[in-house]
N, C-alpha and C positions, 0 to 999 in steps of 0.2 A: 712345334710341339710334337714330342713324342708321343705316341699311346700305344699303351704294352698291349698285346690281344691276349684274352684267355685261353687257357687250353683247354682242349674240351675232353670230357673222357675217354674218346676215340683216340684223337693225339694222343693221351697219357699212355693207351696202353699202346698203341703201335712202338713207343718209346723204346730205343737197345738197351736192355739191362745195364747197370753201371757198377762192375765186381765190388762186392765189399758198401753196397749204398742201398738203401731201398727208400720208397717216395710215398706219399699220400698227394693225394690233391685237394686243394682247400679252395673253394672259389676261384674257382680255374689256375690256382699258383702251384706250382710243385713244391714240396714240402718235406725234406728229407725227414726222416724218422729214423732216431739212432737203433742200432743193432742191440736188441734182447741179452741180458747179462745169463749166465750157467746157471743160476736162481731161479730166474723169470723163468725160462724155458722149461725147466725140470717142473715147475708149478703146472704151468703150462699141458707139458704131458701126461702130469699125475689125472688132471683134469681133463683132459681131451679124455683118456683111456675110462675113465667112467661116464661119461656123455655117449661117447658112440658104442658103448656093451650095452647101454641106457637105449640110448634110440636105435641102433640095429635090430637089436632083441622084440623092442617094438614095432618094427617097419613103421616111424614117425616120422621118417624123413631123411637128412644130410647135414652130417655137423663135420664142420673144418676147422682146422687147423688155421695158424696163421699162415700168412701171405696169400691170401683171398680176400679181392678188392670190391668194395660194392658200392656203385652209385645210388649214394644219397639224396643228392639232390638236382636237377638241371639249373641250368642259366642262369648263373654260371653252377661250373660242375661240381660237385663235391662228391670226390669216393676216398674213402677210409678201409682200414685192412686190420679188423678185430684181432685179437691172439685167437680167439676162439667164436663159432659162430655156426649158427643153426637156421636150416630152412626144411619148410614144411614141406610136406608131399603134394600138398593142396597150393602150393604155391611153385611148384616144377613144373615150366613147360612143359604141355606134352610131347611136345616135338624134341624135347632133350635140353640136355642140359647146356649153358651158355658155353663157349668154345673158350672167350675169354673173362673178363669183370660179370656180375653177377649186374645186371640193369636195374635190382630193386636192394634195398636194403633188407637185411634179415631177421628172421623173426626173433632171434634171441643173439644177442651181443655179449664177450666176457672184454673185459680189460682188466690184465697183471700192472700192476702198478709197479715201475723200475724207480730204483733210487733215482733216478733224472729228471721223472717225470713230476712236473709241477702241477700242484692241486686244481692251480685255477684251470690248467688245460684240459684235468682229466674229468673237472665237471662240465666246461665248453664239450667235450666230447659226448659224454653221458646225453648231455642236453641235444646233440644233434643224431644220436639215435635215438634218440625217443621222439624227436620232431620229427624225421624222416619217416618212422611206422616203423621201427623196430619195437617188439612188444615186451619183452625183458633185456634188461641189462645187468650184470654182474662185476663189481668193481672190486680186485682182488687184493688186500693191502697186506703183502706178507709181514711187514716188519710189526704192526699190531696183531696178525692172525685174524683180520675182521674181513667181512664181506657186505660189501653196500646192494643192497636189492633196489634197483629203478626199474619202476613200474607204469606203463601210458598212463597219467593223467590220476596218479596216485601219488601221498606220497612217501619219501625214497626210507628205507630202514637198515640199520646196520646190527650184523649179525656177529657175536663173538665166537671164540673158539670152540665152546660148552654151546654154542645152539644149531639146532639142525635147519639146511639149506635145504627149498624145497624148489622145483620146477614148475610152480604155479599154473596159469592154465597153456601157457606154453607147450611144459614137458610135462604133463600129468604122470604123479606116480613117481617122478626123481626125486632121492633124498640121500642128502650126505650130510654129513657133522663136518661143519665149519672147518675144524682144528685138523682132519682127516687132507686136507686139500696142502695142508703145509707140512705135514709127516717127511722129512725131507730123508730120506736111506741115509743111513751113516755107514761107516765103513767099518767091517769088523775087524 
């Protein structure tokens, strides 16, 4: 008999890039995760560029961008790679910042919701940051304009385009209208 080994987070990331692919790892399997549609990404940026004028402004920390991997959990490994994603200052090495994968999950998670992705995955997901210790999660559904708030050990609410997003005790003091996150530029 066969027996497959897991990879361990180490493995994943020493990993050679693979042009045109990018991976998660789920319980030590590699997991490809299809490539972001001109939608997702533009959401993505609308949202990234108010987070980090948000949290720079406040010296609150470090919020990224997608393709920043964080182990979730050990033995076996699980690291995931948020669209968007926040860590505190109070949670930065002081020795500096990790070279590669982030060893802790973050304190705030976003997920854009792609036409591809299937609900049952993106609550599986939801659910394994918020077990790992991520303390906000933000679930971005453009084709309704709503936003799901997951909160530790609370529960989850969804917000429409007419209601204001707020940074709870995360990001103290962030506030956007919902409907603002999906304002997509149109072309004149």
């Amino acid at each position: 008999m066969i027996t497959k080994q897991a990879m361990t987070a180490e493995q994943f990331w020493e990993m050679p890039e693979v042009p045109g692919k990018r991976f998660e790892l789920v319980d030590g399997e590699l997991i490809e995760v299809p490539a972001a549609g001109a939608l997702h990404n533009l959401i993505v940026a609308i949202l990234n560029n108010l987070l980090y004028t948000f949290v720079s402004g406040r010296n609150l920390g470090l919020v990224y961008g997608d393709n920043t991997s964080y182990l979730l959990r050990h033995n076996p490994d699980r690291m995931r790679i948020p669209d968007l994603s926040f860590v505190a200052w109070a949670r930065v090495p002081a020795d500096g910042l990790p070279g590669g994968f982030w060893p802790i999950p973050p304190d705030f998670a976003v997920k854009v919701v792609s036409p591809t992705d299937r609900v049952e995955d993106v609550r599986c997901k939801v659910d394994e940051y918020l077990e790992s210790g991520v303390r906000l999660v933000w679930v971005l559904w453009p084709d309704d304009r709503t936003v799901q708030v997951h909160i530790r050990e609370m529960p989850s609410r969804t917000l429409g385009a007419e209601d204001e997003l707020d940074g709870g005790d995360v990001l103290p003091g962030f506030r956007v209208r919902v409907g603002d996150l999906f304002n997509i530029p149109t072309r004149p």
